[in-house]
KOLNU-284808 format. One line per 5 residues: number of its first residue (from 1); their letters; for each residue x, y, z of N, C-alpha, C. Coordinates in steps of 0.2 Angstrom, whole numbers. Layout:
// KOLNU-284808
NUM = A = X,Y,Z,X,Y,Z,X,Y,Z  ... .
This chain:
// KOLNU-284808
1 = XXXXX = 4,-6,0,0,0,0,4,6,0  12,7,1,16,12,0,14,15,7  19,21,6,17,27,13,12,32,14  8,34,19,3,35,20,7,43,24  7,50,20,11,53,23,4,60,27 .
6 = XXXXX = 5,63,32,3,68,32,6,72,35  9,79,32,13,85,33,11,89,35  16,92,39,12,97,44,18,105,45  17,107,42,17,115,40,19,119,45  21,125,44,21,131,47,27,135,51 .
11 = XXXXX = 28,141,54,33,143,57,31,141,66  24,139,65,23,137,76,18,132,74  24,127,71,19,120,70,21,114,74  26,115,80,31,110,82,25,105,87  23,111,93,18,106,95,11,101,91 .
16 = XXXXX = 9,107,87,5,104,82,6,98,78  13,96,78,16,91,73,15,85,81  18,87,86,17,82,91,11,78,94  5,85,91,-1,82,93,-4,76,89  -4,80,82,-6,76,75,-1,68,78 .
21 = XXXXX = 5,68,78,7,62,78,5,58,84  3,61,89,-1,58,95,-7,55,94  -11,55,90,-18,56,87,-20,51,82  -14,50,78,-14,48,72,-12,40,74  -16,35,75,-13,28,76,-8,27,75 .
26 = XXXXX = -3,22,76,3,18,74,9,22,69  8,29,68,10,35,65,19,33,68  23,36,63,30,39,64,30,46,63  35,50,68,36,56,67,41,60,65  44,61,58,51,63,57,49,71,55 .
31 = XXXXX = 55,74,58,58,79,59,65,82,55  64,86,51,71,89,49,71,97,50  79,99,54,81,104,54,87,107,49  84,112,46,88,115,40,90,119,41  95,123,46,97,128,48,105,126,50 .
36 = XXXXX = 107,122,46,113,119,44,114,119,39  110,117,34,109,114,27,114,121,23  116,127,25,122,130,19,128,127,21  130,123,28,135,120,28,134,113,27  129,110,24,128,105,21,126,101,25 .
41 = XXXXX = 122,101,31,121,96,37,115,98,38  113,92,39,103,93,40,104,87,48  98,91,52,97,87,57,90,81,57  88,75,60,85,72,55,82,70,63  76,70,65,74,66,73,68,60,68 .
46 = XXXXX = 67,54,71,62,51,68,61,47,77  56,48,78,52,46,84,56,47,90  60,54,90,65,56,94,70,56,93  75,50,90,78,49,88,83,54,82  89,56,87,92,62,82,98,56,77 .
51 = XXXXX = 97,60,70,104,60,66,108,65,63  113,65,62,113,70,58,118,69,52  116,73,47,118,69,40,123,76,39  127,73,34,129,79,32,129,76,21  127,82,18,125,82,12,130,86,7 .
56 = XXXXX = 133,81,2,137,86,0,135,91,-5  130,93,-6,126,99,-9,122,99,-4  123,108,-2,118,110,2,113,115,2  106,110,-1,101,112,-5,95,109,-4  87,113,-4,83,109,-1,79,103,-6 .
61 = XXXXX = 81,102,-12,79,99,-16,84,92,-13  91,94,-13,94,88,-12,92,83,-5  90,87,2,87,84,7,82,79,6  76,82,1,72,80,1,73,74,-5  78,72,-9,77,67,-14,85,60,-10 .
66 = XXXXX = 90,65,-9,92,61,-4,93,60,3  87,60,5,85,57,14,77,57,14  73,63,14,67,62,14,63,55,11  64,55,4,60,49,-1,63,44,1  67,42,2,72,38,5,68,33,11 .
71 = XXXXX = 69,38,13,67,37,23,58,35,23  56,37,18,48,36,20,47,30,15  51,29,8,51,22,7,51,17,12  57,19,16,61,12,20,54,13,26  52,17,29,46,18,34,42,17,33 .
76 = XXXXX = 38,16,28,31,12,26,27,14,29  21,11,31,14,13,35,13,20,35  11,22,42,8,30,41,14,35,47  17,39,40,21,46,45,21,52,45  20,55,50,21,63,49,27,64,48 .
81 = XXXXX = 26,67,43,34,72,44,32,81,45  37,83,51,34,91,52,40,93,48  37,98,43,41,99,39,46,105,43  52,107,41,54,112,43,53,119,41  52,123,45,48,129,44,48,133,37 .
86 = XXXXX = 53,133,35,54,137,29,52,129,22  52,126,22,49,120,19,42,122,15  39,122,12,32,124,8,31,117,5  25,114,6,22,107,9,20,106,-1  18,113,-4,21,113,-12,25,107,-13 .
91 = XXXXX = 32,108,-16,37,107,-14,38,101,-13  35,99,-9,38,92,-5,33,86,-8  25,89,-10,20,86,-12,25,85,-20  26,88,-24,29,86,-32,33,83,-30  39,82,-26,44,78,-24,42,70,-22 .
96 = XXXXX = 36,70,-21,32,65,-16,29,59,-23  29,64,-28,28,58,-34,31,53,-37  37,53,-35,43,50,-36,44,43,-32  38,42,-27,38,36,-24,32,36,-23  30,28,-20,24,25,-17,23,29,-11 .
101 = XXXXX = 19,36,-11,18,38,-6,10,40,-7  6,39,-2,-1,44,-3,-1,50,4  -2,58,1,-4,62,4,-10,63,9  -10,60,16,-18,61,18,-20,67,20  -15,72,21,-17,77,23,-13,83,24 .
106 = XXXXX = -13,90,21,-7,94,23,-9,98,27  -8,98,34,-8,101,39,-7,111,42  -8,115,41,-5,121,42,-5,127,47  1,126,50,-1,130,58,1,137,55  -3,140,59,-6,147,56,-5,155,65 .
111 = XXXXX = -1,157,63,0,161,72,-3,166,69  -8,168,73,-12,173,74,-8,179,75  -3,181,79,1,186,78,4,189,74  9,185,70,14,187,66,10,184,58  5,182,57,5,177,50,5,184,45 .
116 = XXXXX = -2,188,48,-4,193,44,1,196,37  7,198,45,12,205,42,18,201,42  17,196,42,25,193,36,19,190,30  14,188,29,11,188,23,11,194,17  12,199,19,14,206,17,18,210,17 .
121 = XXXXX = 23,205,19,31,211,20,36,208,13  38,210,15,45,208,7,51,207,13  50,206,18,57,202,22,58,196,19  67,194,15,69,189,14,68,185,21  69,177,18,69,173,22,79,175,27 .
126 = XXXXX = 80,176,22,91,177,24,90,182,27  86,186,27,85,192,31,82,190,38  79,185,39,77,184,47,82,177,48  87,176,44,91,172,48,88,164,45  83,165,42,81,158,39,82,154,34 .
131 = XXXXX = 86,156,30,87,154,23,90,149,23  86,145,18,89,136,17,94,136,13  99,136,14,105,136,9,105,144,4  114,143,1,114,150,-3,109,149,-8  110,155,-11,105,155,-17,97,155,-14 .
136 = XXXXX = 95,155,-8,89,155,-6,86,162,-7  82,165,-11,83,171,-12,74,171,-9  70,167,-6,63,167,-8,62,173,1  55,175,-1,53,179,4,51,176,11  48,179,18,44,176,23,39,174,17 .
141 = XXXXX = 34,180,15,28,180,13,28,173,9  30,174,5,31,168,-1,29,161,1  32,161,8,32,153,12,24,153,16  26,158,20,20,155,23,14,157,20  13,161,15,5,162,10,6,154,8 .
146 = XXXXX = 12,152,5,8,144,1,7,139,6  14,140,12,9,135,16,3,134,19  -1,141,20,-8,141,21,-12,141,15  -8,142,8,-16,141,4,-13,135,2  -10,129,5,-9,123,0,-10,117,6 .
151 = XXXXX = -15,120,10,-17,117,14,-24,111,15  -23,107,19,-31,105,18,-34,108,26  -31,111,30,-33,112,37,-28,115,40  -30,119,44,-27,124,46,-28,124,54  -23,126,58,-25,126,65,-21,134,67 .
156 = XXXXX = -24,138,73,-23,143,72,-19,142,80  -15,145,79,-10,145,85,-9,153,90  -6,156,93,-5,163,96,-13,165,99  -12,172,99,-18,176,105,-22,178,103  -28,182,102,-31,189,101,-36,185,95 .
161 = XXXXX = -41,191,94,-47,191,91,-45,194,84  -44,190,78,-42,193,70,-45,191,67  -49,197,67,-55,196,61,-54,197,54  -45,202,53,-44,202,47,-40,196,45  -38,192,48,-33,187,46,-41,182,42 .
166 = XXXXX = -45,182,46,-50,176,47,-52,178,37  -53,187,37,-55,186,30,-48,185,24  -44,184,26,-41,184,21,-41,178,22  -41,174,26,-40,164,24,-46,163,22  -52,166,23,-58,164,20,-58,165,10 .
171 = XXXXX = -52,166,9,-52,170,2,-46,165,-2  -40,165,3,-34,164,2,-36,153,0  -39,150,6,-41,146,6,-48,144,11  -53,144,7,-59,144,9,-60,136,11  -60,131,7,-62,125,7,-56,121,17 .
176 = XXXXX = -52,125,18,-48,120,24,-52,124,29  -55,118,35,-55,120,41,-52,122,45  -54,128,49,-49,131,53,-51,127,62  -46,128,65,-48,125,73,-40,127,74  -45,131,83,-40,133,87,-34,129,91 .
181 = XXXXX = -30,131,92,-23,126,94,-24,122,102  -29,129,105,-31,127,112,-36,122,114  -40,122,111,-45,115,110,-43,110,103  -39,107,102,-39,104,93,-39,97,97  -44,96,91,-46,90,92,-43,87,87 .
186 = XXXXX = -38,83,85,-35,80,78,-41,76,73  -42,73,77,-47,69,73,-54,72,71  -56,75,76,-60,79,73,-59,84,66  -52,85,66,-51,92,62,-50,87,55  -45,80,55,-45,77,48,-51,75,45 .
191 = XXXXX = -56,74,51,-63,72,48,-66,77,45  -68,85,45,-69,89,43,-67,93,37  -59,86,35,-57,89,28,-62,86,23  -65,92,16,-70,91,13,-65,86,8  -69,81,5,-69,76,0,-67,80,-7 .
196 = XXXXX = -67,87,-9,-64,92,-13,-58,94,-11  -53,92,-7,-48,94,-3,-41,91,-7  -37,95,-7,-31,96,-12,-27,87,-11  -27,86,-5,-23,81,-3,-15,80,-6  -13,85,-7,-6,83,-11,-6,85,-18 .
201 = XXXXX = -13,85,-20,-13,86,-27,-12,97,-31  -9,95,-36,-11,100,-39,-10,103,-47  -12,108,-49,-13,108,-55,-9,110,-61  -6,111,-68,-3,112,-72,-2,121,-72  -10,122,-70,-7,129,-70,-13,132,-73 .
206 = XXXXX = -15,130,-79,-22,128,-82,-29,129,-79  -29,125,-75,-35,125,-71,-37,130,-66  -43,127,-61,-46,132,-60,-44,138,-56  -44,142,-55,-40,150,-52,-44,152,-43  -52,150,-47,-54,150,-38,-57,145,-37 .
211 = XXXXX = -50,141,-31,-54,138,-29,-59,135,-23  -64,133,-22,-69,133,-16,-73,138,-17  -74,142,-21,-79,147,-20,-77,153,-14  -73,156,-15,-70,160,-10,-75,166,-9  -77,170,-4,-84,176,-3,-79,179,-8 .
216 = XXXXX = -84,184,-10,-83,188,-14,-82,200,-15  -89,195,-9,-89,204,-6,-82,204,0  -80,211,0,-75,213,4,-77,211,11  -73,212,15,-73,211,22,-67,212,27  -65,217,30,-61,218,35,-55,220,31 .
221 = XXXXX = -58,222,25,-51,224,21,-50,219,18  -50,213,15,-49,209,13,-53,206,6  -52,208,0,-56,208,-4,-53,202,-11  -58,199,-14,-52,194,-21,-55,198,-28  -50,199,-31,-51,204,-37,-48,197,-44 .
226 = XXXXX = -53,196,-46,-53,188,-52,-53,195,-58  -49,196,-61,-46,197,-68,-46,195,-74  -51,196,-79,-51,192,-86,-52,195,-90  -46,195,-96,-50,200,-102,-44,195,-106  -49,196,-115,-46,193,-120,-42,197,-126 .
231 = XXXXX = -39,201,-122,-32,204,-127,-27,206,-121  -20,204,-126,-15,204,-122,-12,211,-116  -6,209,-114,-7,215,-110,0,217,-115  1,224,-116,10,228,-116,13,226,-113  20,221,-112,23,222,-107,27,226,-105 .
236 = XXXXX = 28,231,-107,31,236,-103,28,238,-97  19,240,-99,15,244,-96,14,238,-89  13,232,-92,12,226,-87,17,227,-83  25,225,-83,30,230,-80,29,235,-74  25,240,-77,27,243,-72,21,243,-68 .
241 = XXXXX = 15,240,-69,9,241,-66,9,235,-59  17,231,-61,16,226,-58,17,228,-50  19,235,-47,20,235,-44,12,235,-39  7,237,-41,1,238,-36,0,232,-35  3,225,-37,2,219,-33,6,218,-27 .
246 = XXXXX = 11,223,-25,14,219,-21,16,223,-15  8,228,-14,9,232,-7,2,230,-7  0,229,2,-6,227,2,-11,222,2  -6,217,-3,-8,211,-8,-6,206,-4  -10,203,-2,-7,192,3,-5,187,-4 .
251 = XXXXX = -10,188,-11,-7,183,-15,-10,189,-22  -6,185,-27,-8,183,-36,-7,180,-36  -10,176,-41,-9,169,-46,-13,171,-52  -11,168,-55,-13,167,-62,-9,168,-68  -13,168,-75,-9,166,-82,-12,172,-84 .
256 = XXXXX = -4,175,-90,-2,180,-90,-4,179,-99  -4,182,-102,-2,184,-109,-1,189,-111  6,192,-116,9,198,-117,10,195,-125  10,202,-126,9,205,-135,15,201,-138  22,203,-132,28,201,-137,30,193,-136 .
261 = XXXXX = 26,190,-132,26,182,-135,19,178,-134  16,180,-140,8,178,-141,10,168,-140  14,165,-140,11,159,-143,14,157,-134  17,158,-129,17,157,-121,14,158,-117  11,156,-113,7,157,-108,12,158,-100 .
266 = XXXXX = 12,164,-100,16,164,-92,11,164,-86  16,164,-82,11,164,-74,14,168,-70  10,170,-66,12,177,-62,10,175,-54  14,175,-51,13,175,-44,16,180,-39  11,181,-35,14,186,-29,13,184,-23 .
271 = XXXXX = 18,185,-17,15,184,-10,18,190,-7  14,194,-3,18,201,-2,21,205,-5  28,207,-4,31,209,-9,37,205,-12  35,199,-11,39,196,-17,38,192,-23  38,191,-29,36,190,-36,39,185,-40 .
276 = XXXXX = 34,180,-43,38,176,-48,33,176,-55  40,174,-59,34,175,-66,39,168,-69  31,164,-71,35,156,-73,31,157,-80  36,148,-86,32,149,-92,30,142,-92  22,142,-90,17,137,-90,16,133,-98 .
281 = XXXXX = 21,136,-103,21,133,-108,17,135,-116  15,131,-121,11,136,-124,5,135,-127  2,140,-125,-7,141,-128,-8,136,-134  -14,132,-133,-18,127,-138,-17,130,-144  -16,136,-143,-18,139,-149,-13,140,-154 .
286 = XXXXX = -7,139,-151,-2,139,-154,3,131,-152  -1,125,-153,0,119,-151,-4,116,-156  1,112,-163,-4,108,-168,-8,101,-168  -3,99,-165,-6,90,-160,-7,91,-152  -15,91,-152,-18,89,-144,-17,83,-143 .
291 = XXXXX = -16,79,-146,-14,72,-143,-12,69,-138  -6,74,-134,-4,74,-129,-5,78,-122  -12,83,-125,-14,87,-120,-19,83,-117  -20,87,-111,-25,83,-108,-31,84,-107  -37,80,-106,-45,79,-110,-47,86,-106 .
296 = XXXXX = -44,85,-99,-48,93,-94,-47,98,-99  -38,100,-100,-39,107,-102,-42,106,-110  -42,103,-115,-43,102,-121,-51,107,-119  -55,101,-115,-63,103,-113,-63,109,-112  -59,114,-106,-57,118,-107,-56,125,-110 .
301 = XXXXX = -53,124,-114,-50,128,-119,-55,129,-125  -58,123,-126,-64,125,-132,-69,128,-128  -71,128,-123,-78,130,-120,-76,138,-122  -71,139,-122,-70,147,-122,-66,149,-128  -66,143,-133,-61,146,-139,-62,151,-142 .
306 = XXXXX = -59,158,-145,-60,164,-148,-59,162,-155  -63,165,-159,-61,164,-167,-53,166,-168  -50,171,-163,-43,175,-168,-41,172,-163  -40,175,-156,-37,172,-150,-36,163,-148  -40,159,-148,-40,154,-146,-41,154,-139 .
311 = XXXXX = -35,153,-135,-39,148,-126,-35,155,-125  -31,160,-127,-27,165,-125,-32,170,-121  -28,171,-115,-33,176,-112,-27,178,-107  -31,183,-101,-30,185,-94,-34,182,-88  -29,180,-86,-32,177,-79,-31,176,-74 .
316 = XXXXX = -32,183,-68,-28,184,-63,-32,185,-58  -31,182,-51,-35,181,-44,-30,184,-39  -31,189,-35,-29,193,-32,-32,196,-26  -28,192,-20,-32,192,-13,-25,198,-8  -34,204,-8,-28,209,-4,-32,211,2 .
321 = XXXXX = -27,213,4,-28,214,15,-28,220,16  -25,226,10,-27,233,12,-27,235,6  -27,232,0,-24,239,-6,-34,237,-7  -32,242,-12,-38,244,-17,-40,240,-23  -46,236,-24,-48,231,-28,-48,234,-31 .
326 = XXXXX = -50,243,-34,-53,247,-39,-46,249,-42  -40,249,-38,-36,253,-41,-33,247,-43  -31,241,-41,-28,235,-45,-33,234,-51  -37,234,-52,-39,233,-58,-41,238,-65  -42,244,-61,-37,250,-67,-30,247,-69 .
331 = XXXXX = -26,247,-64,-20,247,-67,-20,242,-72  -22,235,-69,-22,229,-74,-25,234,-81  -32,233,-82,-33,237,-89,-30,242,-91  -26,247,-88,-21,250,-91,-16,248,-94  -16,238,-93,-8,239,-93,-8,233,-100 .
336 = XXXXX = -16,234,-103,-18,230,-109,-17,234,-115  -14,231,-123,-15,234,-128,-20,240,-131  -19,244,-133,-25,248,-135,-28,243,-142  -34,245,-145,-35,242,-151,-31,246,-158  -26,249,-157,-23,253,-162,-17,247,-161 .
341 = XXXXX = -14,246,-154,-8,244,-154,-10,234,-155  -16,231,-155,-18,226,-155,-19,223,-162  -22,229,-167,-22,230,-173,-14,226,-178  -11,231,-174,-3,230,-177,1,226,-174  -1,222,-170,3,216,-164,8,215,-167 .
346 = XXXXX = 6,211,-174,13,208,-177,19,211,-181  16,218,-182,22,221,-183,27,227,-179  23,225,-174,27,231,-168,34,226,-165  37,231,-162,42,226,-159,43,231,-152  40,226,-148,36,225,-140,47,226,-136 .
351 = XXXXX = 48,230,-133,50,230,-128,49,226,-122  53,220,-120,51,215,-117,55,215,-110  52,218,-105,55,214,-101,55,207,-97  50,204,-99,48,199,-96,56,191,-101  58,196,-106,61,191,-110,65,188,-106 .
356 = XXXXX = 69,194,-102,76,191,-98,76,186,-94  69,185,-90,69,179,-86,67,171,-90  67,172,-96,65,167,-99,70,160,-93  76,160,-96,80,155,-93,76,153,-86  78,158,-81,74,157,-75,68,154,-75 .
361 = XXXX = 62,155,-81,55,154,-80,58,145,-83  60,146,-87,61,138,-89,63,133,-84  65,135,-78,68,132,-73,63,130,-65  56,136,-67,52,132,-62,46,129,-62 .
């Protein structure tokens, strides 16, 4: 039956990880500490028991293909692993495909104190002393936004009455249960994860942008601004308009289309104030043989194919904690083709910045 894994998240998820494993029948509990890992040395506890490895790349891709997969092969049945803090349960789920493992549930502990305003700051991780090895360039925000929205349950840890935290998870991740840290019932909490629930899985990129049905109307500051329109954007303009996403802002996601490479579909992502732009590949429309695609997107992409355009569009979901849903979405339409410059697509030649990261985007 392979391994049976459920991961448990966050930057105040240690006792959370001890309860879960407490809870959870005939469970194994492994631990790694990465706060070694730029000297090449990962701390590794599995049911208390410490080891310590040393790796001769110190990198978190390497922990987890040489010890973690490893270790959960050779341990079978059912185990937590509490991930180390800076870890994103993302991440660890695509790496998880690579063996007989099934995800029964990603866990994520959520502090009432600090979540907010490190989901909103642009503090590196190397900036508060966290960073998993060199080259780790990712932000607070970055991590903990996807550890909460790549969750199937969420437990809430620290003090105080936050009602604006409360709307932005209802937005960020509407379908995970949330339960307090001071009464958690574990089993309770696994049983209340919906039968629609991620479990480890997730998508090309392609698909759906909201998911659960997130509320719609604002609250506590807290609003989701869903972005669609069928002509490209300028990249210059997009450029510079990208800034109104990244004050204010808990996330974006979504797929991008720019004038100066009609036949790629990019992805934009924001968490706070930190940004990434990947290349999800290319539009059906500029793809001869579906043979290869897959039957979802196929259905898909016809439901909405354009005579000139094809499956080509914008589609961005943008969950913010203080900016202005009116003013990000000016900006976005300001930062689309006019029909003069739409007209002429094919023979303008577009100023790109988005071109330089190509290498980078081919990389994640």
């Amino acid at each position: 039956m392979g391994t049976e894994v459920l991961l448990v998240a966050g930057f105040t998820a240690h006792d959370v990880a001890e309860e879960v494993w407490r809870a959870w029948p005939g469970s194994v509990l492994v631990r790694h500490d990465l706060r070694g890992l730029a000297e090449g040395v990962v701390r590794r506890w599995v049911d208390g028991e410490l080891s310590v490895l040393e790796l001769a790349h110190g990198c978190v891709s390497c922990t987890l293909r040489l010890d973690l997969l490893p270790l959960l092969e050779r341990l079978g049945g059912r185990v937590v692993v509490h991930l180390d803090p800076v870890l994103e349960p993302e991440a660890v789920c695509f790496a998880l495909r690579g063996i007989d493992a099934r995800v029964e549930a990603v866990v994520t502990a959520v502090d009432r104190t600090t979540w907010l305003a490190d989901a909103t700051g642009d503090d590196t991780l190397d900036e508060r002393g966290l960073g998993a090895g060199d080259g780790d360039e990712r932000t607070v925000a970055q991590v903990v936004v996807g550890q909460a929205e790549f969750a199937d349950a969420i437990v809430l840890t620290g003090a105080g009455d936050t009602p604006a935290l409360g709307a932005v998870l209802d937005r960020l991740n509407p379908l995970a249960p949330r339960r307090d840290r001071d009464a958690l019932d574990v089993a309770e909490l696994l049983a209340a994860i919906p039968r629609t629930a991620r479990r480890g899985r997730f998508d090309d990129g392609f698909g759906v942008l909201l998911h659960g049905q997130p509320p719609l109307e604002p609250a506590h500051g807290a609003a989701v601004v869903h972005f669609t329109e069928r002509r490209p954007f300028h990249p210059m303009r997009l450029h510079e308009a990208i800034d109104v996403l990244l004050d204010g802002v808990v996330r974006t996601r979504g797929r991008v289309w720019v004038a100066s490479q009609p036949d790629v579909a990019l992805w934009l992502e924001s968490a706070g104030g930190g940004l990434n732009v990947g290349n999800l590949g290319p539009w059906l429309a500029a793809v001869e043989d579906w043979s290869e695609v897959p039957a979802e997107r196929r259905a898909a992409a016809s439901a909405v194919w354009h005579p000139r355009f094809g499956d080509r569009s914008q589609e961005l979901v943008v969950i913010t904690s203080s900016a202005s849903a009116e003013e990000i979405t000016a900006a976005l339409r300001g930062a689309l083709v006019t029909d003069e410059e739409l007209a002429l697509a094919d023979e303008l030649e577009f100023v790109d910045p988005f071109a330089q990261w190509h290498d980078e985007m081919e990389e994640l």
